[in-house]
C-alpha positions as CSV (number, residue, x, y, z in Angstrom):
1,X,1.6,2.3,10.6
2,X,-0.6,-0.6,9.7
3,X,-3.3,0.2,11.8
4,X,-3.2,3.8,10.7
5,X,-3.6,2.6,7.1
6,X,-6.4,0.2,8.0
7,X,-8.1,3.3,9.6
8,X,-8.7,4.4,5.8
9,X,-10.9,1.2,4.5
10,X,-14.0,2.2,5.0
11,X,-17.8,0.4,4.7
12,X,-18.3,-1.0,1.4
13,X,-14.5,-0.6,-0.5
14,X,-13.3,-2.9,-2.2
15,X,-9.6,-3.0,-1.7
16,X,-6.5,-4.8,-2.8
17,X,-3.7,-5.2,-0.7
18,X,-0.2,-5.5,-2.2
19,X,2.8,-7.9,-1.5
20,X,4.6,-7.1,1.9
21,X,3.7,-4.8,4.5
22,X,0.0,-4.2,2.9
23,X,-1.0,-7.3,3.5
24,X,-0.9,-7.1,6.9
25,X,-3.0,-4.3,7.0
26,X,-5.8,-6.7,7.4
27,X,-5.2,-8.1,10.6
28,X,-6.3,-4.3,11.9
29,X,-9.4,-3.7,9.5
30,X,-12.5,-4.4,11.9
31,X,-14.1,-7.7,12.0
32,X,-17.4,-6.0,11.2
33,X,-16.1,-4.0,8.4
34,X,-17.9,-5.1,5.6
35,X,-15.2,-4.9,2.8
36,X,-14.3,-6.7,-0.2
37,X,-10.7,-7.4,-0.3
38,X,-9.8,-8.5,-3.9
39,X,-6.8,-10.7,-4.5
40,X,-5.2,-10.5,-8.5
41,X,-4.4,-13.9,-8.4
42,X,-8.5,-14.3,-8.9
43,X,-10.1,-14.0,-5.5
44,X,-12.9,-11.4,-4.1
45,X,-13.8,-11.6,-0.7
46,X,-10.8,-12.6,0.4
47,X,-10.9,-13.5,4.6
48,X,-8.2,-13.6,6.7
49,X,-5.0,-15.5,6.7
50,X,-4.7,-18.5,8.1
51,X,-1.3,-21.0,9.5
52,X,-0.3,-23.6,7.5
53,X,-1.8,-26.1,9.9
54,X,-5.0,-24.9,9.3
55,X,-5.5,-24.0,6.0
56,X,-6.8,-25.3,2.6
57,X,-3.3,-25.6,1.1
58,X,-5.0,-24.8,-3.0
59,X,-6.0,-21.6,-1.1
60,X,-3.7,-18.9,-1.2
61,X,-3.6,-14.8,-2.2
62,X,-1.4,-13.1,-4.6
63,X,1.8,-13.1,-2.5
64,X,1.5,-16.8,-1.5
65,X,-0.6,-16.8,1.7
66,X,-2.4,-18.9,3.2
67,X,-6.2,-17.3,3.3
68,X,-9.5,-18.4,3.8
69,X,-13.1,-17.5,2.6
70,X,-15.9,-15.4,4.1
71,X,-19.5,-15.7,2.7
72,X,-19.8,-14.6,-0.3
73,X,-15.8,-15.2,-1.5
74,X,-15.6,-15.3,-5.5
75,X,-13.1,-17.1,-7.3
76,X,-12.1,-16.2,-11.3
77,X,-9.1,-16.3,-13.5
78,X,-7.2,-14.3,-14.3
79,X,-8.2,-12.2,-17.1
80,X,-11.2,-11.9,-14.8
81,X,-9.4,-10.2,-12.5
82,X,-7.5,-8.0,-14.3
83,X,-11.0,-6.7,-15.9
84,X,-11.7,-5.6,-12.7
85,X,-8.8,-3.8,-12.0
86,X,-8.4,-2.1,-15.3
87,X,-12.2,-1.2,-15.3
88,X,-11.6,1.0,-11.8
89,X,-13.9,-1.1,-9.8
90,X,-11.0,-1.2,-6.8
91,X,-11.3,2.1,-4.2
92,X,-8.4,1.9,-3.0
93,X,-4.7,-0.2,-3.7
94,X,-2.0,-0.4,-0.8
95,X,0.9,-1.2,-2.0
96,X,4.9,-1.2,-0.3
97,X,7.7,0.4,-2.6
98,X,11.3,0.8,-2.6
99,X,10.8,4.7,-3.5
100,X,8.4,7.3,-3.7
101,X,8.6,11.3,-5.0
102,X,6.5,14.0,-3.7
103,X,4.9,13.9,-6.5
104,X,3.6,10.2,-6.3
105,X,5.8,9.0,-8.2
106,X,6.0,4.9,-7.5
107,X,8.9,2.9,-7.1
108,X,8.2,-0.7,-5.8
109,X,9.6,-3.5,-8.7
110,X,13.2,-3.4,-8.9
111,X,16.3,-2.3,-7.8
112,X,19.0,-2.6,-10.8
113,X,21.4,-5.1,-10.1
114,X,19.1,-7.4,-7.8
115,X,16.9,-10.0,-9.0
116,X,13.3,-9.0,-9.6
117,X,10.4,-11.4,-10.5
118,X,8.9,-8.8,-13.1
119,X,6.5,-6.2,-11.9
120,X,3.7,-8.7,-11.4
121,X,0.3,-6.8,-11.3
122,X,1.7,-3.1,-9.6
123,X,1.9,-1.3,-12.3
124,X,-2.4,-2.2,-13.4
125,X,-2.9,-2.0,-9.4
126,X,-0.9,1.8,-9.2
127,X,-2.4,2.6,-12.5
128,X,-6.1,2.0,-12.6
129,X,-7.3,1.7,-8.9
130,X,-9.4,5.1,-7.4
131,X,-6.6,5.8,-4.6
132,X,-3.3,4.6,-4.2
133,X,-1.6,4.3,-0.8
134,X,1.7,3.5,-0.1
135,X,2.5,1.4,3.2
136,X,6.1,1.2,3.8
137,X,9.5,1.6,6.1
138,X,10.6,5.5,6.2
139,X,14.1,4.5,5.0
140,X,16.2,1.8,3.6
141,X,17.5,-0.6,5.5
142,X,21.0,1.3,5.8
143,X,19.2,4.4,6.5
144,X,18.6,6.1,3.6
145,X,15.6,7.9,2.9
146,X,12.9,6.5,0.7
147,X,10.8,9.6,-0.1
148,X,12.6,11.7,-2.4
149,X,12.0,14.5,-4.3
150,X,12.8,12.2,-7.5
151,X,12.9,8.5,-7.8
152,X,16.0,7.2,-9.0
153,X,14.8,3.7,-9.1
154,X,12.5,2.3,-12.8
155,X,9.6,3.6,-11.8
156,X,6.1,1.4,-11.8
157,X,3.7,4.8,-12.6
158,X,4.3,8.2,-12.5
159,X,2.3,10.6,-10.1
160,X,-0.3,8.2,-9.0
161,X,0.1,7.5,-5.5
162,X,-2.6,9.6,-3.2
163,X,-0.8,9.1,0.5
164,X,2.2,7.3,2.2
165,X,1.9,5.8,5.4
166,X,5.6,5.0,6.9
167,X,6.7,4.1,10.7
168,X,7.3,7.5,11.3
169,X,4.5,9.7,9.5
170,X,1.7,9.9,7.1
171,X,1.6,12.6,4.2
172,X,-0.6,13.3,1.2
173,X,0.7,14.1,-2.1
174,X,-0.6,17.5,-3.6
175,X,0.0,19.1,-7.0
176,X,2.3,21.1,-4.8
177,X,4.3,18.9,-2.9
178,X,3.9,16.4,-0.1
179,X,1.5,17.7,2.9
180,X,2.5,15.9,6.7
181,X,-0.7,14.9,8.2
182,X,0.1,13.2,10.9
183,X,2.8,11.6,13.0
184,X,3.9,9.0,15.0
185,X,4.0,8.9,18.5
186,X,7.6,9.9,19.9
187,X,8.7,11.4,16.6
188,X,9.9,15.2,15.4
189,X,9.5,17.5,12.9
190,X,13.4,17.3,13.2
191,X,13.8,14.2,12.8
192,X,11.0,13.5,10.0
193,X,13.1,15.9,7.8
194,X,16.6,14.3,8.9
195,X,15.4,11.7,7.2
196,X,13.1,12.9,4.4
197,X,14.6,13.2,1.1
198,X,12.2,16.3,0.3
199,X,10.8,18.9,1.6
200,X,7.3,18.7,2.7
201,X,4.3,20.9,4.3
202,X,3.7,21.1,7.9
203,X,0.5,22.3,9.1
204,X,0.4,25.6,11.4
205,X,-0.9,23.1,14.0
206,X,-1.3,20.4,16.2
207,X,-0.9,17.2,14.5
208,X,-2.8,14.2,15.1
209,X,-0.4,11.0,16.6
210,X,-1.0,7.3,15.5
């Protein structure tokens, strides 16, 4: 799942990876990628992530990591970073999520009843970035499904999320619905929709594995 996601960083994006499972999309973007991951916390040009043994402990990204810098790493406040989020300079945002509906809905900040932080910067992130990906666990930890035809959780934007990458398959999100574009290796159409809480496209065809 997170090298499938990675696959779609290209040359040249500059790309911000959200709290959780995102961020660990980087360890799979190629070394010789050149892409400009930003960090809201003020950072762009972020490199990778480093132990705590090792690293420059005033250093870290939005979600508390350790990282390091990569010639040509900015650094800006706040304000500044947000101007660059709300002006659509970022390709694409990844972000992880509680929910999400087939049609892009975005659930990812709280779950009433449970302590939440606040939204922090999703809802700029979902909102203003070029694509939205969603990089998350197919269901819940008790099994329930996490793509729905609805959200029933407060959402953090309505109908912005492009694709959804999950353990299981990747889909896009179409005026009309979800489309399945792929899926994982030792999974069924069976049991994709066993625990979908949708319905979804299938393509008259082969479909690629990851």
């Amino acid at each position: 799942m997170l090298k499938r996601a990675a696959a779609d960083i290209s040359s040249g994006m500059t790309v911000n990876l959200g709290i959780g499972l995102p961020t660990e999309v980087l360890q799979y973007v190629s070394p010789g990628t050149p892409v400009c991951l930003h960090s809201e916390n003020g950072i762009a040009g972020v490199g990778p992530v480093l132990c705590p043994e090792n690293a420059d402990r005033n250093l870290i990204d939005a979600g508390g990591a350790y990282v390091s810098i990569i010639p040509g790493t900015a650094f800006f406040n706040s304000a500044v970073s947000f101007a660059i989020v709300r002006s659509g300079r970022l390709d694409l945002s990844l972000l992880g999520a509680f929910q999400v509906a087939a049609n892009g809905d975005l659930a990812n900040w709280k779950i009433p009843g449970k302590f939440s932080p606040g939204m922090g910067g999703a809802i700029e992130l979902a909102q203003k970035a070029r694509r939205v990906g969603v990089v998350m666990m197919h269901t819940d930890s008790k099994g329930n499904p996490k793509i729905l035809s609805q959200c029933n959780l407060p959402l953090t934007a309505a109908g912005r999320v492009n694709r959804i990458y999950t353990d299981m398959a990747v889909f896009d999100v179409a005026a009309d619905g979800l489309y399945l574009r792929e899926i994982a290796a030792g999974t069924s159409i069976a049991a994709l929709e066993a625990v979908t809480g949708t319905a979804f496209h299938v393509p008259n065809q082969d479909l690629p594995r990851f």
